[in-house]
N, C-alpha and C positions, 0 to 999 in steps of 0.2 A: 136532718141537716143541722151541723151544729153552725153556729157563727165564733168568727176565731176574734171577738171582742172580751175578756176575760168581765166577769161578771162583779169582781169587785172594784175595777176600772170604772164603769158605768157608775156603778154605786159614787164613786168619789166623786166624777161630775155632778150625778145629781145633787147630791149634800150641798157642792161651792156652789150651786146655779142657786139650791133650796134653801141653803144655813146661812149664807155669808152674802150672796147677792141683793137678795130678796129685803132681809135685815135692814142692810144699809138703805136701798132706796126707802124703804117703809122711813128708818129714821128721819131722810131728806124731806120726803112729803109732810112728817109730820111738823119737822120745823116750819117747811110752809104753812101747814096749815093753821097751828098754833102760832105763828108772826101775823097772820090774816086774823086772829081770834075765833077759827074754830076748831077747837080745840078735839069736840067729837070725833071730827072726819079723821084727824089723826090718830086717835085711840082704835078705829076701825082698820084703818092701814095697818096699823103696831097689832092689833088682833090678829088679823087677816096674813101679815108674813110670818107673827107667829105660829100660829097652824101651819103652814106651810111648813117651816123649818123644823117642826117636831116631827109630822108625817116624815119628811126626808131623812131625817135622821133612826129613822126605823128601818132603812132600808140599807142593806149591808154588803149586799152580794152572798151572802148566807142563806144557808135553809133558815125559813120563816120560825122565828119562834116567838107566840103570840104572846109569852108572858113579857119576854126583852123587848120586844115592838110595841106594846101598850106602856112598859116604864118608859122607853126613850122618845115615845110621843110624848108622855106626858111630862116630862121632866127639861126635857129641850122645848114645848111649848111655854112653861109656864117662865123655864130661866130666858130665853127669848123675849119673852114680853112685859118682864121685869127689867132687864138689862134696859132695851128698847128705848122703858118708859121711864127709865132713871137717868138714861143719857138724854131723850128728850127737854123733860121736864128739867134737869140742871141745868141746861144750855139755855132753856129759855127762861128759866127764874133767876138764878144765878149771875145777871148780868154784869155786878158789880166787885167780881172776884179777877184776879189778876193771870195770867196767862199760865203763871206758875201754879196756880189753884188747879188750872184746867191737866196740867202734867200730872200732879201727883191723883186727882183723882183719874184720868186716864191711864194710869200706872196700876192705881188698884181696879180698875176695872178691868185690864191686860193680866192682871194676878189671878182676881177670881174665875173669867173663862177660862184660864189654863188650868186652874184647880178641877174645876166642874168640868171639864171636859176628860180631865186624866181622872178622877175619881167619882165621876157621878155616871159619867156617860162609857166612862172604860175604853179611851181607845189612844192611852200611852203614849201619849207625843213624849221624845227626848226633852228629857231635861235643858238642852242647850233650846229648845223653841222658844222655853220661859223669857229670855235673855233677848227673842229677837220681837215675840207679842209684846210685853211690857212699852217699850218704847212704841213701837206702832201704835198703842190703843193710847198713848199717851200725846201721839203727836196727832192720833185721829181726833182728839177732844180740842187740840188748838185750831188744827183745821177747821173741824166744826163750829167754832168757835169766830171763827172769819167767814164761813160758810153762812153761817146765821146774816150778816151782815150784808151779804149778797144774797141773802136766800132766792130773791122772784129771779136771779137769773143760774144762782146756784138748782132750782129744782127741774131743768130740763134735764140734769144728771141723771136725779131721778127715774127718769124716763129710759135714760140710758141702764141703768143699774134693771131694773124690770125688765126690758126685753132682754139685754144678757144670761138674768135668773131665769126668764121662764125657758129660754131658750135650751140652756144650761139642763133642766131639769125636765122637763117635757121632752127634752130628744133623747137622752141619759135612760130615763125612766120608761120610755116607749120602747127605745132598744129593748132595754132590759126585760122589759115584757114582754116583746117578740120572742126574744132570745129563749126564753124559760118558755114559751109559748111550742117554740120550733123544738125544743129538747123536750117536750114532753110528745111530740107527736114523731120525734124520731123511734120514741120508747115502742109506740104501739104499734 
């Protein structure tokens, strides 16, 4: 039995449920929980959706190739939870820097994903993406930046962003397993 869901389809939901979903609430909890002053529980969240997001990005809709799947865990985990813990930590030390602070390092932070993603992780977004991430990471660091200041009622987002991801990636990734599951038993 094959299932007529194409395998690199799947793959894509997982990654947005696992790369991008997951990310962002981890950053929301941890502004909560660094505005509360504990700081831990937020390093564990930034840990915790990093794993996440490197396991997802191993996962391609391709035959498994264990050497590309051990870089891109390891290279998407650790840029994940570096990123994470740079946009945290800035938001929440940072306070006394001006809106326009918050663009231009959101700018360069919309730089380097796109670099590390077309050159580290190899998966060639157009050049014209540059043009449309820059501004969005720029305008997500002002949001964040007003977000901090709402944070106890900004973090039921949180909440929202989490079940979206796991959602996102737990159905994406079960298909996916079925699927490779059912085509191998169509083999035999």
């Amino acid at each position: 039995m094959n299932l007529p869901v194409d395998p690199k389809t799947l793959a894509a939901i997982l990654q947005v449920g696992g790369q991008y979903m997951l990310p962002i609430a981890a950053i929301l909890r941890a502004l909560y929980s660094g505005a509360r002053g504990k700081f831990p529980e937020g390093a564990v969240q930034i840990g915790t959706a990093a794993i996440i997001a490197g396991v997802s990005a191993g996962v391609n809709g391709q035959q498994p190739n264990l050497q590309n799947i051990v870089s891109d865990i390891l290279s998407n985990t650790i840029f994940t939870a570096g990123i994470v813990s740079l946009i945290v930590v800035y938001v929440l030390r940072a306070t006394h820097l001006t809106w326009v602070a918050d663009v231009v390092v959101g700018g360069i932070i919309g730089a380097v994903i796109w670099l590390f993603t077309n050159y580290v992780l190899g998966v060639h977004w157009p050049l014209w993406t540059v043009v449309l991430i820059i501004p969005a990471c720029a305008a997500g660091m002002v949001a964040l930046r007003f977000a901090l200041r709402q944070i106890f009622r900004v973090v039921r987002y949180a909440t929202y962003f989490i079940v979206i991801g796991l959602v996102l990636a737990l159905g994406a990734g079960g298909f996916l397993l079925l699927q490779t599951f059912m085509s191998g038993m169509a083999r035999t």
